[in-house]
C-alpha positions as a Python dict, from the first residue, in 0.01 Angstrom:
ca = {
    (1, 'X'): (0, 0, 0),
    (2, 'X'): (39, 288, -287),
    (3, 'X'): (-154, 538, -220),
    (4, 'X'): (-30, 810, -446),
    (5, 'X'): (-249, 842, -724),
    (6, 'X'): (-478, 1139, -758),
    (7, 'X'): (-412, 1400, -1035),
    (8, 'X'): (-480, 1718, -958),
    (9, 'X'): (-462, 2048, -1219),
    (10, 'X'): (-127, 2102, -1371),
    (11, 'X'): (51, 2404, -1175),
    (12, 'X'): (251, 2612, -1407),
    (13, 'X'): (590, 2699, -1321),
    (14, 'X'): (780, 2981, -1423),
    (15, 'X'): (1098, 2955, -1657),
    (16, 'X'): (1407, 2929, -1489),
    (17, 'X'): (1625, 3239, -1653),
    (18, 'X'): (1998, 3178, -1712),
    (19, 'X'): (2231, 3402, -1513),
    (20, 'X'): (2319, 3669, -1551),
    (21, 'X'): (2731, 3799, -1615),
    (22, 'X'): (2699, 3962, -1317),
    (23, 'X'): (2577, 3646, -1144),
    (24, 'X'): (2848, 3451, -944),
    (25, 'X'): (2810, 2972, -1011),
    (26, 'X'): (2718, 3012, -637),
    (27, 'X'): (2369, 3185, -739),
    (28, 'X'): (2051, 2973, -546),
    (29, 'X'): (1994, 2840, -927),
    (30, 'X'): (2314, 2680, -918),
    (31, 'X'): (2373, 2571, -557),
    (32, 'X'): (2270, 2242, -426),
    (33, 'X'): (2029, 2188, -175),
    (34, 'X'): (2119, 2273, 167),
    (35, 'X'): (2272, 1955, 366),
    (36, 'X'): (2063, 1821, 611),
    (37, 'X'): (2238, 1737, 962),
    (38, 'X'): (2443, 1455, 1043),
    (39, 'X'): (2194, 1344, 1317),
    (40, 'X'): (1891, 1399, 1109),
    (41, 'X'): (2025, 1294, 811),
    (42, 'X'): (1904, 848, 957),
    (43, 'X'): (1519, 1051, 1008),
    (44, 'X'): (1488, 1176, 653),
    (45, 'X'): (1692, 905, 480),
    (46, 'X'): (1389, 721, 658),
    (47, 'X'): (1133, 945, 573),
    (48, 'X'): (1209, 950, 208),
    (49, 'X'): (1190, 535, 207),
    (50, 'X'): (868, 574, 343),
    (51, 'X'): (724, 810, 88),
    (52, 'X'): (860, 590, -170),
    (53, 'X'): (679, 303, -34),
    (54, 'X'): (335, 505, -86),
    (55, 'X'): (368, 618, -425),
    (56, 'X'): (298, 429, -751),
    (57, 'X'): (606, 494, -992),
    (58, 'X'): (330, 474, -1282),
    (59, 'X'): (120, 717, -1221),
    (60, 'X'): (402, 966, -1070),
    (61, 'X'): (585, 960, -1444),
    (62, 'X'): (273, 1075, -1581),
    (63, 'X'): (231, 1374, -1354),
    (64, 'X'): (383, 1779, -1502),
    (65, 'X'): (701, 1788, -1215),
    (66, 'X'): (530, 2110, -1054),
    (67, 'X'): (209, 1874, -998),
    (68, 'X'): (425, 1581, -883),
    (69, 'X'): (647, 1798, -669),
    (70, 'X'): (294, 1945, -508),
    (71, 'X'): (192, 1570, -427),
    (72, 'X'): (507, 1484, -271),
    (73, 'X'): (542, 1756, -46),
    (74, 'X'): (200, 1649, 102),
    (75, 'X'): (277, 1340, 136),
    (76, 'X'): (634, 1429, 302),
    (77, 'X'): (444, 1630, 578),
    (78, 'X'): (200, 1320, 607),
    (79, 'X'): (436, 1058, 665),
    (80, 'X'): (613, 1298, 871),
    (81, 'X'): (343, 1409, 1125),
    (82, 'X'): (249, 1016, 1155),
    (83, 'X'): (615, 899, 1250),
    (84, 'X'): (705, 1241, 1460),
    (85, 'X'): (954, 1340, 1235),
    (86, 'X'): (1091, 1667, 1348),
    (87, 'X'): (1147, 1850, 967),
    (88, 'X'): (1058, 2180, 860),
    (89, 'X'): (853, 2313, 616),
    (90, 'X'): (1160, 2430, 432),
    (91, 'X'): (1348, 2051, 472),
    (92, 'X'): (989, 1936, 333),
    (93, 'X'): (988, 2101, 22),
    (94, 'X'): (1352, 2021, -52),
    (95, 'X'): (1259, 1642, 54),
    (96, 'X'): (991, 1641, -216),
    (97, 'X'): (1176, 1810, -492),
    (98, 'X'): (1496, 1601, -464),
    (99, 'X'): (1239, 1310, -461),
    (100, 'X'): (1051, 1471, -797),
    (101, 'X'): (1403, 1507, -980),
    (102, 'X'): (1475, 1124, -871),
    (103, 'X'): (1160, 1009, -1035),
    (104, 'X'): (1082, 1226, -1372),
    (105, 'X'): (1434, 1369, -1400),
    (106, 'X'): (1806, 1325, -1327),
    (107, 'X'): (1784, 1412, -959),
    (108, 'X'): (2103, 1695, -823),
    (109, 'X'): (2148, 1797, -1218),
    (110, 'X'): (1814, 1918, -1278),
    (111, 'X'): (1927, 2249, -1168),
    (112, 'X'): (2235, 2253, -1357),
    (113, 'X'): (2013, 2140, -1660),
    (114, 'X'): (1777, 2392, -1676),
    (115, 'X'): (2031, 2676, -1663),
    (116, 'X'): (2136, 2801, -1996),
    (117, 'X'): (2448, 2951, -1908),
    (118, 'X'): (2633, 2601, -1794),
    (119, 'X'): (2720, 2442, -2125),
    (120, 'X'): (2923, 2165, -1959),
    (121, 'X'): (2884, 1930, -1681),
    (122, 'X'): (3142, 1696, -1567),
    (123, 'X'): (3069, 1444, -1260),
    (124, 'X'): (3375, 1257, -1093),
    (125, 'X'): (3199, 1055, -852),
    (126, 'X'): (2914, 1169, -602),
    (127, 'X'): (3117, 1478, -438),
    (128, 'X'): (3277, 1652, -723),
    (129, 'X'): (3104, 1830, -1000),
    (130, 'X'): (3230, 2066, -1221),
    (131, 'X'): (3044, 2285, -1480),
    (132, 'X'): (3171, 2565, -1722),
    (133, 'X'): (3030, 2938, -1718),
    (134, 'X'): (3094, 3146, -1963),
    (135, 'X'): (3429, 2920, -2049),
    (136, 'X'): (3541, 2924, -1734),
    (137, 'X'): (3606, 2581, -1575),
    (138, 'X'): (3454, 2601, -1184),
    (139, 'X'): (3344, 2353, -882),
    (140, 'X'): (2974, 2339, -849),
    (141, 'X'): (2788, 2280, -502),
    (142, 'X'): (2581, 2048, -628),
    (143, 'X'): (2634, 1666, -450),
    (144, 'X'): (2462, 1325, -500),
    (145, 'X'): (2393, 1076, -186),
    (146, 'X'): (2672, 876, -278),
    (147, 'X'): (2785, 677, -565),
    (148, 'X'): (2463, 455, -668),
    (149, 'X'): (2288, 736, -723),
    (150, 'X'): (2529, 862, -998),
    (151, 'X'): (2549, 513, -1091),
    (152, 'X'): (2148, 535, -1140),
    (153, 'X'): (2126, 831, -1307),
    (154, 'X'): (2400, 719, -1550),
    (155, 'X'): (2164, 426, -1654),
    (156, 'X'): (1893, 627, -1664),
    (157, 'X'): (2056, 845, -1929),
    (158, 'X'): (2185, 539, -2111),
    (159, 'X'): (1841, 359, -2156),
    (160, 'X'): (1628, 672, -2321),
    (161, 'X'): (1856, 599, -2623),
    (162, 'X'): (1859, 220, -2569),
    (163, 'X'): (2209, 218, -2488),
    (164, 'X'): (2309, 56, -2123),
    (165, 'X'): (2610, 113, -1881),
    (166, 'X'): (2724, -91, -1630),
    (167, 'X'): (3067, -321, -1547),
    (168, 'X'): (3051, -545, -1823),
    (169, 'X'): (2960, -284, -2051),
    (170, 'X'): (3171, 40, -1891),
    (171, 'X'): (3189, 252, -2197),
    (172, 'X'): (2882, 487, -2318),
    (173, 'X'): (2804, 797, -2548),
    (174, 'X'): (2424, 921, -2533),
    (175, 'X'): (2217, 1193, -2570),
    (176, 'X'): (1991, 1311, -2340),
    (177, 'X'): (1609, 1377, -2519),
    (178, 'X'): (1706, 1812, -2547),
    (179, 'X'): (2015, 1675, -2755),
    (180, 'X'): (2273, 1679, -2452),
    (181, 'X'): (2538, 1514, -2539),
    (182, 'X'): (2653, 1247, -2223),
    (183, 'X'): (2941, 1022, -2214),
    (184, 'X'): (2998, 809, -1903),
    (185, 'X'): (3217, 586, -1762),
    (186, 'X'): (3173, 288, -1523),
    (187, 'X'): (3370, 119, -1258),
    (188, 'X'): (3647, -84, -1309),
    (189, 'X'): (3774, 168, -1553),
    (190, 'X'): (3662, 470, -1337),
    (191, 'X'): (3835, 358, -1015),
    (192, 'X'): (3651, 609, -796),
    (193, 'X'): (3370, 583, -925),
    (194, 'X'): (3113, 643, -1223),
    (195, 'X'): (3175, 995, -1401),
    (196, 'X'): (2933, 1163, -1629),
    (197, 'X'): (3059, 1425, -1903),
    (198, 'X'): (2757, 1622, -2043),
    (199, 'X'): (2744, 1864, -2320),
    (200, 'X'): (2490, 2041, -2326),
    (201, 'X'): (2242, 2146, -2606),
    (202, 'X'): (2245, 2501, -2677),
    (203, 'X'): (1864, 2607, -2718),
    (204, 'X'): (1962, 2889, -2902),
    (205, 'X'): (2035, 2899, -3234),
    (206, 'X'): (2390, 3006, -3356),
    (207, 'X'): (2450, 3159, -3667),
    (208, 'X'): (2746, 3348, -3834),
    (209, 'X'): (2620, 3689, -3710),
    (210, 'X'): (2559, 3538, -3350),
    (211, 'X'): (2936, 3464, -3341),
    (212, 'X'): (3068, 3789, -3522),
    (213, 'X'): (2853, 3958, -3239),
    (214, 'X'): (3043, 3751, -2993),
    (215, 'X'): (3370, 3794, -3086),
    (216, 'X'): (3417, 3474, -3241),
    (217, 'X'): (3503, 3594, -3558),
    (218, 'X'): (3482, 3852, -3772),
    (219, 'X'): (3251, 3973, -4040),
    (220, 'X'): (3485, 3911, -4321),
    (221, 'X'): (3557, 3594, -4187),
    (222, 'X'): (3163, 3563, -4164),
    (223, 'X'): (3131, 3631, -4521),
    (224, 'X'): (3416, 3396, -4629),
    (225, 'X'): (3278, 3125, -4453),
    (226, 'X'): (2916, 3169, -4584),
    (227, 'X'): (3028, 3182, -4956),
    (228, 'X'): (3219, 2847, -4864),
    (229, 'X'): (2879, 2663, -4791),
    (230, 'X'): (2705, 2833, -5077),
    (231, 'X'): (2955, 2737, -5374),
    (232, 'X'): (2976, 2358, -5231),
    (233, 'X'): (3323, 2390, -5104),
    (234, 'X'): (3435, 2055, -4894),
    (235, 'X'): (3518, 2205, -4527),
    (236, 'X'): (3684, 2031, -4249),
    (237, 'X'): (3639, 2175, -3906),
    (238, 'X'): (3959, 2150, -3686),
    (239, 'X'): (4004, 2213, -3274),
    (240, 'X'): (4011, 2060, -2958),
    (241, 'X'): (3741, 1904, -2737),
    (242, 'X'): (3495, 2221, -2613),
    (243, 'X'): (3648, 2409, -2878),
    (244, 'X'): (3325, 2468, -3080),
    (245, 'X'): (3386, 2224, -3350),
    (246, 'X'): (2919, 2144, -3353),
    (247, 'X'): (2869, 2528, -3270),
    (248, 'X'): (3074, 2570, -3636),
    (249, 'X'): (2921, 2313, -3795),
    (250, 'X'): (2577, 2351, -3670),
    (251, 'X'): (2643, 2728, -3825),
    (252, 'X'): (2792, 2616, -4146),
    (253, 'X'): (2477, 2391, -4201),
    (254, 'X'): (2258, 2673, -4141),
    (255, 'X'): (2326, 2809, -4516),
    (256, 'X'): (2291, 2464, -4724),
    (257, 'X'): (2011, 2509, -4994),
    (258, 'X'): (1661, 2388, -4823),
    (259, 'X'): (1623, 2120, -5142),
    (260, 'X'): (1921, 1938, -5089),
    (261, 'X'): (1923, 1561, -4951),
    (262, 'X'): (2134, 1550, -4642),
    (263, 'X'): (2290, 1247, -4488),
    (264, 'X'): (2435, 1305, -4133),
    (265, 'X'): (2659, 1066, -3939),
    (266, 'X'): (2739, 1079, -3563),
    (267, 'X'): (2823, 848, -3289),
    (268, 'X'): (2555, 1026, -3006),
    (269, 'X'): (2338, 1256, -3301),
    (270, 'X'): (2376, 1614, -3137),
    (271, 'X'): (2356, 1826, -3501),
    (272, 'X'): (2065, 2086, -3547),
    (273, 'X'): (2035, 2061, -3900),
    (274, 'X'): (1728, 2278, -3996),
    (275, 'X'): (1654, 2204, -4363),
    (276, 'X'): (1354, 1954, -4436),
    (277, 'X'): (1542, 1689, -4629),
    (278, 'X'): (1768, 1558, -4352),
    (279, 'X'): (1832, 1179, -4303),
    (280, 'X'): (2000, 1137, -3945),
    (281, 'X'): (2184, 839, -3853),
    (282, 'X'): (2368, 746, -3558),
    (283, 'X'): (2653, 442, -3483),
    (284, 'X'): (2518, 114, -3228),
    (285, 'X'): (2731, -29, -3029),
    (286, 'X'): (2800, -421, -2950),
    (287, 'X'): (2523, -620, -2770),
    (288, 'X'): (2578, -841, -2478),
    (289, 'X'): (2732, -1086, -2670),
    (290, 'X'): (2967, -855, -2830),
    (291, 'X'): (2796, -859, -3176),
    (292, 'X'): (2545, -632, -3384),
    (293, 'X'): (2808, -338, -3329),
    (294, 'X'): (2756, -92, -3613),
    (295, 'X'): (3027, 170, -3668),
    (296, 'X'): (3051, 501, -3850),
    (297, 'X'): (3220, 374, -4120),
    (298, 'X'): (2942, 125, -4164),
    (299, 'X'): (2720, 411, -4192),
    (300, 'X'): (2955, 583, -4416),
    (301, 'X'): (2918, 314, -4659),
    (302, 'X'): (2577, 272, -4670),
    (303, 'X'): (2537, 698, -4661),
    (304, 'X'): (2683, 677, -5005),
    (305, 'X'): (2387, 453, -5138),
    (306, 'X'): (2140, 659, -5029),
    (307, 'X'): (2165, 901, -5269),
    (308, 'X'): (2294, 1200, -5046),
    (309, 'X'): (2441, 1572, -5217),
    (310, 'X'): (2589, 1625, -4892),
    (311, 'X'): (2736, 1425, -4627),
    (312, 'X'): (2800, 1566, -4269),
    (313, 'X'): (2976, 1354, -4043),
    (314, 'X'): (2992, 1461, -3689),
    (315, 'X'): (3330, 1330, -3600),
    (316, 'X'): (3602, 1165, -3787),
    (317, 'X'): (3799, 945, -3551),
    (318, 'X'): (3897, 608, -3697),
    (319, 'X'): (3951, 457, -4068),
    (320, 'X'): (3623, 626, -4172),
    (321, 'X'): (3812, 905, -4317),
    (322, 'X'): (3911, 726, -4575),
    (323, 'X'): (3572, 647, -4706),
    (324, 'X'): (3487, 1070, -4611),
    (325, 'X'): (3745, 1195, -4868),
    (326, 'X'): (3636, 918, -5108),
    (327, 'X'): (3278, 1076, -5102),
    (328, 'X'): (3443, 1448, -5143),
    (329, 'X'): (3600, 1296, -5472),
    (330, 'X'): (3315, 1151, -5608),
    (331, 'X'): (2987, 1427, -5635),
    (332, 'X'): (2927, 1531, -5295),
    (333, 'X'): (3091, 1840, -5266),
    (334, 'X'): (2983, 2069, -4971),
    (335, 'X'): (3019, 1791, -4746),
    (336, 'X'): (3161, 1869, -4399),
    (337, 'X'): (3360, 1701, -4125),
    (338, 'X'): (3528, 1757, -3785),
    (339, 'X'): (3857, 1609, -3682),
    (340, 'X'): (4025, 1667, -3341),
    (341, 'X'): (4393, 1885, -3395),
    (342, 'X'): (4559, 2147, -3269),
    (343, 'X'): (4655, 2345, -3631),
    (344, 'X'): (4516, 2324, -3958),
    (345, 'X'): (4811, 2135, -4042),
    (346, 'X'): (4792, 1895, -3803),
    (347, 'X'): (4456, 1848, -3900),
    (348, 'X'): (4581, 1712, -4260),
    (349, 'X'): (4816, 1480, -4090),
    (350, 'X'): (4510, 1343, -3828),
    (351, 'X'): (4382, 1288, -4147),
    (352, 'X'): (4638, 1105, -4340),
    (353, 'X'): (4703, 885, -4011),
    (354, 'X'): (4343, 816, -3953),
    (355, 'X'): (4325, 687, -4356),
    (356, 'X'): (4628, 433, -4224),
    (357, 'X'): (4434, 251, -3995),
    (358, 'X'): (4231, 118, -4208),
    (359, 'X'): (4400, 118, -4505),
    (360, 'X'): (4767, 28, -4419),
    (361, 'X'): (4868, -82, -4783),
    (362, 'X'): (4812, 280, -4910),
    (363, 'X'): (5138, 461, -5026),
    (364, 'X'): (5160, 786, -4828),
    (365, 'X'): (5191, 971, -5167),
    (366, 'X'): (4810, 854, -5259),
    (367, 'X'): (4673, 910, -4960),
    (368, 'X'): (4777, 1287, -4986),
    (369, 'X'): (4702, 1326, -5297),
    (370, 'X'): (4289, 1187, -5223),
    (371, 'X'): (4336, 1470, -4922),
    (372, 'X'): (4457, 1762, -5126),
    (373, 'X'): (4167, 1680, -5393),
    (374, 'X'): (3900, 1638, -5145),
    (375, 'X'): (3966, 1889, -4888),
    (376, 'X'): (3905, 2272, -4956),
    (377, 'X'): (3876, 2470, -4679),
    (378, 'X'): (3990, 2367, -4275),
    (379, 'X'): (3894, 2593, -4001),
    (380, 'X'): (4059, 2627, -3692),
    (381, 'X'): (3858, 2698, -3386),
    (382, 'X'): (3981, 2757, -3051),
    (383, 'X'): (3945, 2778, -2655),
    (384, 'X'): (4147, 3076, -2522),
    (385, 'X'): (4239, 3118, -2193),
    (386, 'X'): (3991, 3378, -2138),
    (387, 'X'): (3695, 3122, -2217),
    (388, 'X'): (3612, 3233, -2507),
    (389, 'X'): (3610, 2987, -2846),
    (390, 'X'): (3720, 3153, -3174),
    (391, 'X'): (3804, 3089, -3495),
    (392, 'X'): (4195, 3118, -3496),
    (393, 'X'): (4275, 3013, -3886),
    (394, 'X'): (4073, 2961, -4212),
    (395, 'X'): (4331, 2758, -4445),
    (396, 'X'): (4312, 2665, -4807),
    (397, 'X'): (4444, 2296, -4879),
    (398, 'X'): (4584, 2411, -5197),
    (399, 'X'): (4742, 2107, -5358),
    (400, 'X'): (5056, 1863, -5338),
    (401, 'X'): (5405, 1957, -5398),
    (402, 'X'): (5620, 1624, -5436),
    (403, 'X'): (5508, 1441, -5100),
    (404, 'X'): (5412, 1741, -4883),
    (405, 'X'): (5014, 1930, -4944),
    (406, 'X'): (5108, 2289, -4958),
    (407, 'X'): (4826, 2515, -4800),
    (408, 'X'): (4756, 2884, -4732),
    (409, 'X'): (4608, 3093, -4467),
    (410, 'X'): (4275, 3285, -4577),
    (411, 'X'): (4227, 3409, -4259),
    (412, 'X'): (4461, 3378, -3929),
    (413, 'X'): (4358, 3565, -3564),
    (414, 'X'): (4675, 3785, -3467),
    (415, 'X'): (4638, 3825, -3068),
    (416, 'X'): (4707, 4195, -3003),
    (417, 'X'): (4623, 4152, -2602),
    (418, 'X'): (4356, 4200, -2323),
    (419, 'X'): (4121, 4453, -2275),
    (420, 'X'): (4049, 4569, -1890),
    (421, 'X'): (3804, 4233, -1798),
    (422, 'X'): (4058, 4001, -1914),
    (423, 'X'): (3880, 3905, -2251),
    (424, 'X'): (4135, 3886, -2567),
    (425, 'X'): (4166, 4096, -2785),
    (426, 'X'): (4303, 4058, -3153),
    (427, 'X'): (4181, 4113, -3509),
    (428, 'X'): (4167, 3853, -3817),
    (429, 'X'): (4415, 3868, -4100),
    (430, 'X'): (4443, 3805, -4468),
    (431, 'X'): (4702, 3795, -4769),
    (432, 'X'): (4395, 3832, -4981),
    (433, 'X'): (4527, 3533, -5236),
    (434, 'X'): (4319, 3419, -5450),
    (435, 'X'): (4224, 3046, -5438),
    (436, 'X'): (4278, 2749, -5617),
    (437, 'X'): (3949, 2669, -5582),
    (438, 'X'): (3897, 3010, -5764),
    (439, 'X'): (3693, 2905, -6083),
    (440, 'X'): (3461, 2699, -5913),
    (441, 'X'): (3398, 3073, -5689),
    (442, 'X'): (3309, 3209, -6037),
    (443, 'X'): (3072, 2916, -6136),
    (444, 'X'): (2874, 3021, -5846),
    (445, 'X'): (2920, 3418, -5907),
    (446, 'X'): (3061, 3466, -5593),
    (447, 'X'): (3400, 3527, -5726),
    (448, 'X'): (3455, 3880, -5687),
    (449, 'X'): (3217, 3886, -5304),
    (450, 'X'): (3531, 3629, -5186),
    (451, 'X'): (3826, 3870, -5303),
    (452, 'X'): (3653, 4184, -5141),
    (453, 'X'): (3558, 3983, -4811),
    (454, 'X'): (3940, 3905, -4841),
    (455, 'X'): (4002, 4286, -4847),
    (456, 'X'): (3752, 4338, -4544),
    (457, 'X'): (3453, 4403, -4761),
    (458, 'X'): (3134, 4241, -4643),
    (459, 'X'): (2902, 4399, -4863),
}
């Protein structure tokens, strides 16, 4: 019989701070809960089925988590006094919050999710979790029962968005409801088990000054960038995976004119767009009988009836680029994009290659000229070694010289070494050329601002 049911007044709870740099990943915020026993480990195993039993899963998703986790630990020292369970008042309360994150949260992450300082969190199976600090790449504590319960948890991600996970359907990006960003992967194509990739929101609001403050560029770069997204320039934003790619857009969106219609395209929707006029959609994938799947370039399509003056699209992957630099060419200038490369270079030819799979017919020749027309600006961001994520190159795509796109560097990050902590130092260059994209500077009388940013002049 459930007998959990009575609501008593919501206990607040205070805010869970991040850590601090001086703060080691084993900090008590971090850690997981303290393994019980091997002997006692059949008692509370047993203990927590009972306390299942008595609650009613209704009523418990309804309850704050401090109230819920008040409840529980009551009824933990119930059950427990009835059936002679030897437990502590300590191995109580850790019974009834592991119990609390089970019910109204994801159960061992919770920790790892309320601490702003972890901005990934990568799961292979129930024993090994990893999370990055600061951009450093560490094993966390933190340990599930054993594999159903990541297995659970990875569902229970899945169906907030409506999305499911499981053999016949191994394969799943998500978002969590803070704007996490979750991928996971099932058994048979995880062979030890389900893993769970999150990327986590940032609650704090990055903007150019933010990153020239953190050393991820600097203020001429700043300013270069900034008159890029006020004259309507089309950027692309180049890196690797954790490179920063969403930090840069998310930043670059930040200065688009409040009265302009926005469509944005992403597979899992993890932008932070902030103007009023924003029209978010997001890719669906196949059903259970394989059908209903809609795609980005689907959306890509449709984006382009709808009116939009700029088009964002979260990721370009797949034959969707083709349709991307057809919208460039055709009146919506300032849109954006992010494509994974190493070089701004390479980023043209992930391009070009990405236009051939879905339109194999097209001579190489046309294809670069629709990318030398279309693009403007690609910026380069980057993971050092040290952790830190910086903006390595700003290239011009400058036009096409008989079958190759000639481009030049507007900005490129000269390493010049390491300071006594380890972080990297270096400084930003420039030729200070002016653009080919120079008159349309002028239209928007920023001109003259770009050449003396060039010349380290941020005024």
């Amino acid at each position: 019989m459930k007998t959990f049911g009575r609501r008593p007044l919501v206990i607040e709870e205070a805010p869970t701070e991040p850590l601090t740099p001086a703060e080691d990943v084993a900090s008590p915020r971090v850690q997981a809960v303290r393994p019980f026993s091997p002997g006692h480990e059949a008692a509370v195993e047993r203990l927590r089925l009972k306390v299942l039993d008595r609650v009613d899963p209704v009523i418990a998703s309804d309850l704050p988590q401090p109230a819920l986790r008040q409840q529980l630990e009551a009824l933990v020292n119930e059950v427990a006094n009835q059936d002679r369970i030897e437990i502590s008042g300590r191995e109580q309360a850790q019974i009834a919050e592991e119990l609390a994150h089970d019910m109204v949260g994801y159960g061992p992450l919770e920790p790892l999710l309320a601490d702003d300082s972890i901005s990934d969190i990568m799961i292979n199976g129930p024993y090994n979790v990893f999370i990055e600090v600061r951009g450093q790449l560490r094993k966390s504590p933190v340990r599930f029962r054993d594999g159903a319960q990541v297995a659970a948890i990875a569902q229970k991600m899945a169906s907030t968005v409506g999305r499911r996970v499981d053999e016949s359907s191994p394969l799943v990006d998500c978002r969590l409801a803070d704007g996490s960003r979750v991928n996971v992967i099932f058994p048979p194509l995880a062979i030890d088990g389900a893993c769970i990739s999150i990327r986590k929101f940032a609650k704090r609001k990055v903007d150019f000054q933010g990153m020239v403050e953190g050393g991820s560029m600097s203020a001429p770069v700043a300013r270069i960038l900034e008159i890029a997204a006020r004259c309507r320039l089309n950027v692309v934003i180049s890196g690797g995976t954790g490179s920063g790619k969403t930090t840069m857009m998310n930043a670059m969106s930040r200065l688009i004119d409040g009265r302009e219609r926005i469509v944005t395209i992403e597979d899992a929707a993890e932008l932070q767009l902030q103007q009023p006029h924003v029209v978010r959609l997001e890719t669906r994938p196949p059903n259970l009988e394989g059908r209903g799947e809609i795609t980005q370039r689907d959306l890509m399509r449709n984006a382009l009836r709808m009116r939009p003056d700029r088009i964002i699209v979260g990721e370009v992957r797949g034959a969707e680029a083709f349709d991307m630099l057809q919208a460039m060419n055709t009146g919506h200038d300032g849109s954006y994009c992010t494509v994974h490369a190493n070089t701004a270079r390479d980023a043209v030819t992930r391009i070009e290659n990405m236009v051939l799979m879905g339109q194999a017919a097209l001579p190489a020749r046309a294809i670069r000229t629709q990318i030398a027309s279309a693009v403007d600006i690609i910026i380069q961001v980057e993971r050092m070694r040290d952790g830190g994520r910086r903006v390595s190159q700003v290239s011009e795509v400058r036009g096409l010289e008989g079958e190759v796109i000639t481009m030049n560097d507007i900005f490129a990050f000269e390493y010049q070494g390491e300071d006594s902590t380890g972080r990297i130092r270096g400084r930003w260059n420039s030729p200070a050329i002016r653009p080919g994209f120079y008159e349309r500077l002028e239209y928007f009388g920023l001109g003259e601002a770009w050449m003396r940013a060039l010349q380290g002049d941020t005024a």
